[in-house]
Jmol script that loads the backbone (N, CA, C; Angstrom):
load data "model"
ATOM      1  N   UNK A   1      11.078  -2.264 -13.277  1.00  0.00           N
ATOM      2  CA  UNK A   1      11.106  -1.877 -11.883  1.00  0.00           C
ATOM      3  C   UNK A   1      10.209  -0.668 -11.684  1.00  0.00           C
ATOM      4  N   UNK A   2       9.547  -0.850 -10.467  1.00  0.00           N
ATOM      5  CA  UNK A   2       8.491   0.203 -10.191  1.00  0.00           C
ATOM      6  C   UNK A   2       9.481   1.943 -10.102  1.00  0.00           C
ATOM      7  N   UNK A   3       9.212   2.818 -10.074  1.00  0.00           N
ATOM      8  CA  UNK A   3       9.273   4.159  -9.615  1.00  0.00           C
ATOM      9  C   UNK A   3       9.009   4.230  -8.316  1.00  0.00           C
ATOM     10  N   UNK A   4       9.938   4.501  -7.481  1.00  0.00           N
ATOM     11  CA  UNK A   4       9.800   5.270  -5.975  1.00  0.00           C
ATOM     12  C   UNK A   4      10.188   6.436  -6.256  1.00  0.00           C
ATOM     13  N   UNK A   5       9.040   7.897  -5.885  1.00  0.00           N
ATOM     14  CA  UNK A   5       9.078   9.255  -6.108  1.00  0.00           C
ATOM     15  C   UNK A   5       9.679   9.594  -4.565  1.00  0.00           C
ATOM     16  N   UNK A   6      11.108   9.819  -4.293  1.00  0.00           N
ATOM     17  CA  UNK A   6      11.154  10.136  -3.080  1.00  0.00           C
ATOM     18  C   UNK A   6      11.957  11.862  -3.174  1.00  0.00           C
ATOM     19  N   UNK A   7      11.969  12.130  -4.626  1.00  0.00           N
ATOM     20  CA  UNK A   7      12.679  13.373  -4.915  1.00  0.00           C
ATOM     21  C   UNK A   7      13.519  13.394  -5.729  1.00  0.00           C
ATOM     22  N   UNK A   8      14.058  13.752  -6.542  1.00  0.00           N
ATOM     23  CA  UNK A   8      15.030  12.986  -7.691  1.00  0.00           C
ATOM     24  C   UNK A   8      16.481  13.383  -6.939  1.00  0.00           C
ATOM     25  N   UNK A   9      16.900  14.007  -6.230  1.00  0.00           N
ATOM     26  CA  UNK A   9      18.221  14.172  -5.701  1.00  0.00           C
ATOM     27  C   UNK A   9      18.048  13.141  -4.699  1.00  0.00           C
ATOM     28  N   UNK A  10      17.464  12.766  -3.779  1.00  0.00           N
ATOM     29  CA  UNK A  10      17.598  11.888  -2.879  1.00  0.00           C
ATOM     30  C   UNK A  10      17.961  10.442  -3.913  1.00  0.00           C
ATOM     31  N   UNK A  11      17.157   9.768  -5.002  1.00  0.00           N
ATOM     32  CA  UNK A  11      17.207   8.638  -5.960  1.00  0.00           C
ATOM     33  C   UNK A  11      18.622   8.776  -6.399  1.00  0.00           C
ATOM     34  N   UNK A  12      19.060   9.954  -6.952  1.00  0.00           N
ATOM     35  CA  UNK A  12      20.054   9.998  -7.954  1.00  0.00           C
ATOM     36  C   UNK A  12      21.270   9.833  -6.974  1.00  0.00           C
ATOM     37  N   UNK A  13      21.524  10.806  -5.962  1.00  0.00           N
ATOM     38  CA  UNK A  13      22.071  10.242  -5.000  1.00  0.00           C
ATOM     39  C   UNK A  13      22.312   8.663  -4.830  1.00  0.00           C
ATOM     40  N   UNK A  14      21.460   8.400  -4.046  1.00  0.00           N
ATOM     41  CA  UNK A  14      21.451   6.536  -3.315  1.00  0.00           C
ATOM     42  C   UNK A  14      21.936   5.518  -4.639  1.00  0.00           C
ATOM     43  N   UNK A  15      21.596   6.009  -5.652  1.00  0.00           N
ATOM     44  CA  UNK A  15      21.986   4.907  -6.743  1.00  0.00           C
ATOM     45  C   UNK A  15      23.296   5.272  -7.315  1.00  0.00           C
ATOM     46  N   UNK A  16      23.782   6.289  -7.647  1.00  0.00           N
ATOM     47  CA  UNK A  16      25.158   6.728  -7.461  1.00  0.00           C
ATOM     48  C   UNK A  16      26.069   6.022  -6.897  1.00  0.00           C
ATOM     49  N   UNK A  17      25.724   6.000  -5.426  1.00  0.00           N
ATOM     50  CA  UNK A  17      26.741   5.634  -4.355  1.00  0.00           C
ATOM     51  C   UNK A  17      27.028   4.341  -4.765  1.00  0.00           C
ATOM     52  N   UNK A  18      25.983   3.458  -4.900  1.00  0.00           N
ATOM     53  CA  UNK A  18      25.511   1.684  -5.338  1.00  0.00           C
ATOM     54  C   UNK A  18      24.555   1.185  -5.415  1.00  0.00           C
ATOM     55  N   UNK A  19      24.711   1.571  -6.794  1.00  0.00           N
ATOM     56  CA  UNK A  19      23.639   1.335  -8.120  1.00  0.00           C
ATOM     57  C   UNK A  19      22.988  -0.207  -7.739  1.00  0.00           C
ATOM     58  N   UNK A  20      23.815  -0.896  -7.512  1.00  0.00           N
ATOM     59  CA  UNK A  20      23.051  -2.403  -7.152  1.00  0.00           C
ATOM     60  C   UNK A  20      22.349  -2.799  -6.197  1.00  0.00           C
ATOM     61  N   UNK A  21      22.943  -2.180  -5.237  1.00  0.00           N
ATOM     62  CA  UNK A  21      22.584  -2.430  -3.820  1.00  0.00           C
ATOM     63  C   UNK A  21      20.925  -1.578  -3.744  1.00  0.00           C
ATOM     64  N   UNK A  22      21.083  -0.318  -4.103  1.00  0.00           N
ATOM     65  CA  UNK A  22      19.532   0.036  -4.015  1.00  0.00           C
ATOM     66  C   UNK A  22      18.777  -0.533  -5.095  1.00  0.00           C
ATOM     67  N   UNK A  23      18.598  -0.947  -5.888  1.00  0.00           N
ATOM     68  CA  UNK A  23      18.390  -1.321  -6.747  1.00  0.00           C
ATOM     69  C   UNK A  23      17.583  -2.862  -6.136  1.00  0.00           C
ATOM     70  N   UNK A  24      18.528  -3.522  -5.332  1.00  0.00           N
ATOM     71  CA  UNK A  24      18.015  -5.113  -4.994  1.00  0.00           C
ATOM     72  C   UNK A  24      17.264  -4.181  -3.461  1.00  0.00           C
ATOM     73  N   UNK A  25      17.301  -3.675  -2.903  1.00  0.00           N
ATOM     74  CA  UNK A  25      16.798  -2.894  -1.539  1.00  0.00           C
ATOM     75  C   UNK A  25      15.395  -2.351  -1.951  1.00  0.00           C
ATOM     76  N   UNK A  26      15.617  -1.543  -3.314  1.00  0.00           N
ATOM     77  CA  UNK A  26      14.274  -0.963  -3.468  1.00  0.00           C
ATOM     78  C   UNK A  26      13.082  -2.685  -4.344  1.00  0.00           C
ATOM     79  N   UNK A  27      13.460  -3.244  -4.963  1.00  0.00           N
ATOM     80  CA  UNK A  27      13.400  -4.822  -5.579  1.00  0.00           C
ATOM     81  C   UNK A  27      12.429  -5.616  -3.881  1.00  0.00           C
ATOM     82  N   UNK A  28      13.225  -5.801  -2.998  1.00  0.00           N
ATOM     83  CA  UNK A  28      13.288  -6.073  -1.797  1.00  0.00           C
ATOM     84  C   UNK A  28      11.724  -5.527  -0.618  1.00  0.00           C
ATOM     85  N   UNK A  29      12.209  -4.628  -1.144  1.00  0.00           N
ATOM     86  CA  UNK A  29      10.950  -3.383  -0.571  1.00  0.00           C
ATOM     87  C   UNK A  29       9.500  -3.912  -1.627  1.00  0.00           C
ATOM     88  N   UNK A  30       9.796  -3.381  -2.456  1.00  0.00           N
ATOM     89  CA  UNK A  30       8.295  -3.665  -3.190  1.00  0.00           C
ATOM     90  C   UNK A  30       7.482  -5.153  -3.359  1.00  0.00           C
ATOM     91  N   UNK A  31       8.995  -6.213  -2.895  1.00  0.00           N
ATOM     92  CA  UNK A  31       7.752  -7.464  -2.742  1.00  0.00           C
ATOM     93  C   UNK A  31       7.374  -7.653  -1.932  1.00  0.00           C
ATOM     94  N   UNK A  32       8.183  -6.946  -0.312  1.00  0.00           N
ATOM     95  CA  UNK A  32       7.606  -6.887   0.802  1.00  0.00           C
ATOM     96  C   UNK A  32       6.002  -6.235   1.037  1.00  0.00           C
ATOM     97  N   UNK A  33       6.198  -4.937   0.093  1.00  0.00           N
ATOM     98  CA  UNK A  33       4.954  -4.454  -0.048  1.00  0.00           C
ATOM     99  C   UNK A  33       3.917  -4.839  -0.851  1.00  0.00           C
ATOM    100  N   UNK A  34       4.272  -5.698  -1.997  1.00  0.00           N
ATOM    101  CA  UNK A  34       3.277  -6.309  -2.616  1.00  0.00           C
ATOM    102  C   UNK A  34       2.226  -7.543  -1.699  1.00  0.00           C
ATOM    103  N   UNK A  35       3.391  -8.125  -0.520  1.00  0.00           N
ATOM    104  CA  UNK A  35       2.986  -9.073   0.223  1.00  0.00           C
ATOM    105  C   UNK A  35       1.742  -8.477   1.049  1.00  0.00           C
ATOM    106  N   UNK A  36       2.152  -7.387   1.704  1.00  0.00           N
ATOM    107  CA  UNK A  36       1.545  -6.369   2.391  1.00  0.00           C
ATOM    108  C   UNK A  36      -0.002  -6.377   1.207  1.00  0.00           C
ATOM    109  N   UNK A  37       0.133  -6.147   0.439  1.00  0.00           N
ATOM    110  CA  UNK A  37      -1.147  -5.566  -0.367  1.00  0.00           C
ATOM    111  C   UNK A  37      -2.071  -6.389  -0.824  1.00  0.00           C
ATOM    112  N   UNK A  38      -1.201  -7.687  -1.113  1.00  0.00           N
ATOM    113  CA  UNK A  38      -2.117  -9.087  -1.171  1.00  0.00           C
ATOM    114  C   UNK A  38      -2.948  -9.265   0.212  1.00  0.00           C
ATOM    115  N   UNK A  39      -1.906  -8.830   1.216  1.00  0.00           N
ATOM    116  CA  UNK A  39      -3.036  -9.546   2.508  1.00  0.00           C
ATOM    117  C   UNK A  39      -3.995  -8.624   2.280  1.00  0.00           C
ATOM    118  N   UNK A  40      -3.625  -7.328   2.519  1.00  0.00           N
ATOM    119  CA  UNK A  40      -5.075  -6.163   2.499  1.00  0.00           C
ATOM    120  C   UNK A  40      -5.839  -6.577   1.672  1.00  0.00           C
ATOM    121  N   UNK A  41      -5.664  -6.757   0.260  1.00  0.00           N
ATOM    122  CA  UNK A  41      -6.832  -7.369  -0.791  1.00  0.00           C
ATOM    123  C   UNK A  41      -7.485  -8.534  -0.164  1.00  0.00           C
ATOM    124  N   UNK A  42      -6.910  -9.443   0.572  1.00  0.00           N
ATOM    125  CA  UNK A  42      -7.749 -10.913   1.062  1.00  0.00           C
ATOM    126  C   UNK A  42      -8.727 -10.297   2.275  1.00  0.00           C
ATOM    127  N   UNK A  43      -8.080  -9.320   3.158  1.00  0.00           N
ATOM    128  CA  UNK A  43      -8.821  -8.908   3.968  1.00  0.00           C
ATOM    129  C   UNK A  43     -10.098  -8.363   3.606  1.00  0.00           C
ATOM    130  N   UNK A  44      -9.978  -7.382   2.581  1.00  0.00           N
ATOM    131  CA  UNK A  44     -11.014  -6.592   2.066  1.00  0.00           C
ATOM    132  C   UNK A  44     -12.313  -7.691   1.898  1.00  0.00           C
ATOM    133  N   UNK A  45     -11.520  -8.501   0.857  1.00  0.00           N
ATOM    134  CA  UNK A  45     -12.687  -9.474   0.567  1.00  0.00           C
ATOM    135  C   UNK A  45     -13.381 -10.111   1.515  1.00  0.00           C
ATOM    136  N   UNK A  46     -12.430 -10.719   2.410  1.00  0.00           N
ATOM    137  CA  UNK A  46     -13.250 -11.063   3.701  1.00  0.00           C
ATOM    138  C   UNK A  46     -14.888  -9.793   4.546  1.00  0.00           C
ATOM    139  N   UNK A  47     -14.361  -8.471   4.150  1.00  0.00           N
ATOM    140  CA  UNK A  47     -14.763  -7.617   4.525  1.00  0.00           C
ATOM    141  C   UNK A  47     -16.247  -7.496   3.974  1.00  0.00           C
ATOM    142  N   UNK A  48     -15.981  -7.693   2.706  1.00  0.00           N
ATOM    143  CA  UNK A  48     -17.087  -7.523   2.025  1.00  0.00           C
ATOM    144  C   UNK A  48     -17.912  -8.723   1.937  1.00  0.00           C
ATOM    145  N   UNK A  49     -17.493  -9.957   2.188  1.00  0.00           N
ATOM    146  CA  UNK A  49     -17.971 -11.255   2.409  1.00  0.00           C
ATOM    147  C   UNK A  49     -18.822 -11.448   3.370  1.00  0.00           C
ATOM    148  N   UNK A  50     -18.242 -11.312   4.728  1.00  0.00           N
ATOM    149  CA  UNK A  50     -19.065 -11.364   5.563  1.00  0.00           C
ATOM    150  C   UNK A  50     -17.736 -10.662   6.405  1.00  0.00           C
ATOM    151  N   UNK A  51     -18.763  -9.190   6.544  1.00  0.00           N
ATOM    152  CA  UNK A  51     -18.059  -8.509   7.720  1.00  0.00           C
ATOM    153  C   UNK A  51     -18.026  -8.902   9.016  1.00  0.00           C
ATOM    154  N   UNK A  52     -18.716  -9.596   9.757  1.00  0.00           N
ATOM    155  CA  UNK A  52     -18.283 -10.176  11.111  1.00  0.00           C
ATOM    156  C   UNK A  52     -16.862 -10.963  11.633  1.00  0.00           C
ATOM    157  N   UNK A  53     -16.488 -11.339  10.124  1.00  0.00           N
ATOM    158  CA  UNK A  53     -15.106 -11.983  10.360  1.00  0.00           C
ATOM    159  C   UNK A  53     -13.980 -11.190  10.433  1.00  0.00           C
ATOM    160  N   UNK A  54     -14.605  -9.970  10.560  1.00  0.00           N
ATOM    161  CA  UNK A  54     -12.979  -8.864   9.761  1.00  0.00           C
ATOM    162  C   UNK A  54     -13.041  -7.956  11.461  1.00  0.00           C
ATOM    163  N   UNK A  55     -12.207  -8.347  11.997  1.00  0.00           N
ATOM    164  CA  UNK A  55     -11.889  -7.159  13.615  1.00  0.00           C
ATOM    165  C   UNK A  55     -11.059  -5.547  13.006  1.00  0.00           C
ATOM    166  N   UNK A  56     -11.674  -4.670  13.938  1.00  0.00           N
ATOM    167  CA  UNK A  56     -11.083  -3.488  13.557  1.00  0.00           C
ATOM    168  C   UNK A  56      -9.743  -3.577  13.636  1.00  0.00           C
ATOM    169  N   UNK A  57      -9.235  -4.149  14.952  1.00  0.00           N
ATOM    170  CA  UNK A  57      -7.666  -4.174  15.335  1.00  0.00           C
ATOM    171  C   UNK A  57      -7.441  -5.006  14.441  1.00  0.00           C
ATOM    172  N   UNK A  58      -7.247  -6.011  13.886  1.00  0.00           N
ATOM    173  CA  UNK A  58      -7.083  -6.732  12.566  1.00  0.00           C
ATOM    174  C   UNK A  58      -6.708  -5.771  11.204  1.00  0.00           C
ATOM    175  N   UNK A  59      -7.642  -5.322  11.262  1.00  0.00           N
ATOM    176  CA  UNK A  59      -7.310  -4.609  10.010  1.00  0.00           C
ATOM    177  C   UNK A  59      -6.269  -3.155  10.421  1.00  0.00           C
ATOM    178  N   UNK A  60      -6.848  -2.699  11.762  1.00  0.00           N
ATOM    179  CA  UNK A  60      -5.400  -1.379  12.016  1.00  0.00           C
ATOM    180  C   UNK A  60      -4.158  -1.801  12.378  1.00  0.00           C
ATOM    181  N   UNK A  61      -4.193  -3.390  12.411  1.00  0.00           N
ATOM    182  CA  UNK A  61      -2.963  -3.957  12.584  1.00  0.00           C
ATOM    183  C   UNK A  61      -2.121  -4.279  10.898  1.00  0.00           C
ATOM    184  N   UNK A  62      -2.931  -4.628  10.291  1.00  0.00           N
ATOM    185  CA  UNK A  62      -2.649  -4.971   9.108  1.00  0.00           C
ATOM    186  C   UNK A  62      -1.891  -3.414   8.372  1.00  0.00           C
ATOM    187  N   UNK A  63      -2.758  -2.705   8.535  1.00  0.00           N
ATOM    188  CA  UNK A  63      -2.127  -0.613   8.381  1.00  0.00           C
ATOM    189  C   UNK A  63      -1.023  -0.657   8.939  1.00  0.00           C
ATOM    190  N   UNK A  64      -0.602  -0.538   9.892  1.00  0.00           N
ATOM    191  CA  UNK A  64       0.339  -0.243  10.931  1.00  0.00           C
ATOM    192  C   UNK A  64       1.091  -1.032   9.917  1.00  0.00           C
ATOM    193  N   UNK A  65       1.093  -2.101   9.580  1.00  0.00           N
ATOM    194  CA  UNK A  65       2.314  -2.690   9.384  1.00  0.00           C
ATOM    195  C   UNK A  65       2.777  -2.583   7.888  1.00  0.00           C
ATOM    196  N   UNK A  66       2.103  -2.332   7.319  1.00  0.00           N
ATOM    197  CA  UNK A  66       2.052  -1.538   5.824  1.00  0.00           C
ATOM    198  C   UNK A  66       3.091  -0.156   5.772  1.00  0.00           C
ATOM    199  N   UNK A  67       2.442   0.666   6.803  1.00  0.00           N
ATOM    200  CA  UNK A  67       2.991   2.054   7.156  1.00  0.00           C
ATOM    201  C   UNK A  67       4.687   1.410   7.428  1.00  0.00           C
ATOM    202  N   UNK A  68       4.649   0.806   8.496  1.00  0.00           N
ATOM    203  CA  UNK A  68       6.273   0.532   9.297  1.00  0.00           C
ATOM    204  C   UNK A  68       7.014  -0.120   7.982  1.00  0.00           C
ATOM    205  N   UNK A  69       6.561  -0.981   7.168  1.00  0.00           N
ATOM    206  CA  UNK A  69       7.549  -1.728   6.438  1.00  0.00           C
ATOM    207  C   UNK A  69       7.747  -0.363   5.131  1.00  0.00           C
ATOM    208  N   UNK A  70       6.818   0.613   4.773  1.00  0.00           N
ATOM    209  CA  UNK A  70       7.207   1.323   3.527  1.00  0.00           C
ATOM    210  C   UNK A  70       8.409   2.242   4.834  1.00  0.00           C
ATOM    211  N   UNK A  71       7.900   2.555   5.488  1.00  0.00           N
ATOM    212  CA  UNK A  71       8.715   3.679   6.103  1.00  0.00           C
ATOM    213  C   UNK A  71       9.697   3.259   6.669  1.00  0.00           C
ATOM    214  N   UNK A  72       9.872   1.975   7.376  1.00  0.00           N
ATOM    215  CA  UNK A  72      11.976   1.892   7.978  1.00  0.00           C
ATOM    216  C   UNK A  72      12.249   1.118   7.077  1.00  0.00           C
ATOM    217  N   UNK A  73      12.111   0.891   5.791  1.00  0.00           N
ATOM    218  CA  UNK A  73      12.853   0.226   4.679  1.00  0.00           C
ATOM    219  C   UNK A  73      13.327   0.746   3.232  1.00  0.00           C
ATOM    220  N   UNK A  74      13.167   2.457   3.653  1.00  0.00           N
ATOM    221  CA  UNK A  74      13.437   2.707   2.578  1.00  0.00           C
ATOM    222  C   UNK A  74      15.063   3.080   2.601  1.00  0.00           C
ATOM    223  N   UNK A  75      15.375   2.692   1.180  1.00  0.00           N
ATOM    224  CA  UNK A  75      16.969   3.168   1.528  1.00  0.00           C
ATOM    225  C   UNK A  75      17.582   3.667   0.991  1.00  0.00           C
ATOM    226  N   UNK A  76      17.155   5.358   1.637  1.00  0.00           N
ATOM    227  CA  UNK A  76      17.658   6.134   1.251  1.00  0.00           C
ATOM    228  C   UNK A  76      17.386   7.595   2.254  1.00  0.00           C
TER     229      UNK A  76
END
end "model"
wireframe off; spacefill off
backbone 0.3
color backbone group
């Protein structure tokens, strides 16, 4: 399982309370974000392929939603 650095009292805390539950939450989180990172990688390539296919709002949409899923899913 990856490392989330969110402070070691905040971690030690949340897993304390239920060890499982963050555990499948933080699990949960990182394939969401892996999903997230695959698209950015396909985008990129597109980018570098032929940039006419790649829209700015496209891609600050693609951010935005990167940002929102690490940040209201963390749990803790």
């Amino acid at each position: 399982m990856k490392v989330v650095d969110l402070g070691e009292m905040e971690v030690v805390t949340a897993t304390q309370a239920n060890p499982s539950r963050a555990a499948a939450h933080i699990l949960a989180l990182e394939n969401r974000v892996d999903d997230l990172e695959e698209e950015n990688r396909l985008l990129k390539d597109r980018l570098i392929a032929k940039p006419s296919t790649v829209t700015q709002s496209e891609y600050d949409d693609l951010c935005r939603r990167y940002q929102m899923e690490v940040n209201s899913n963390l749990p803790f």
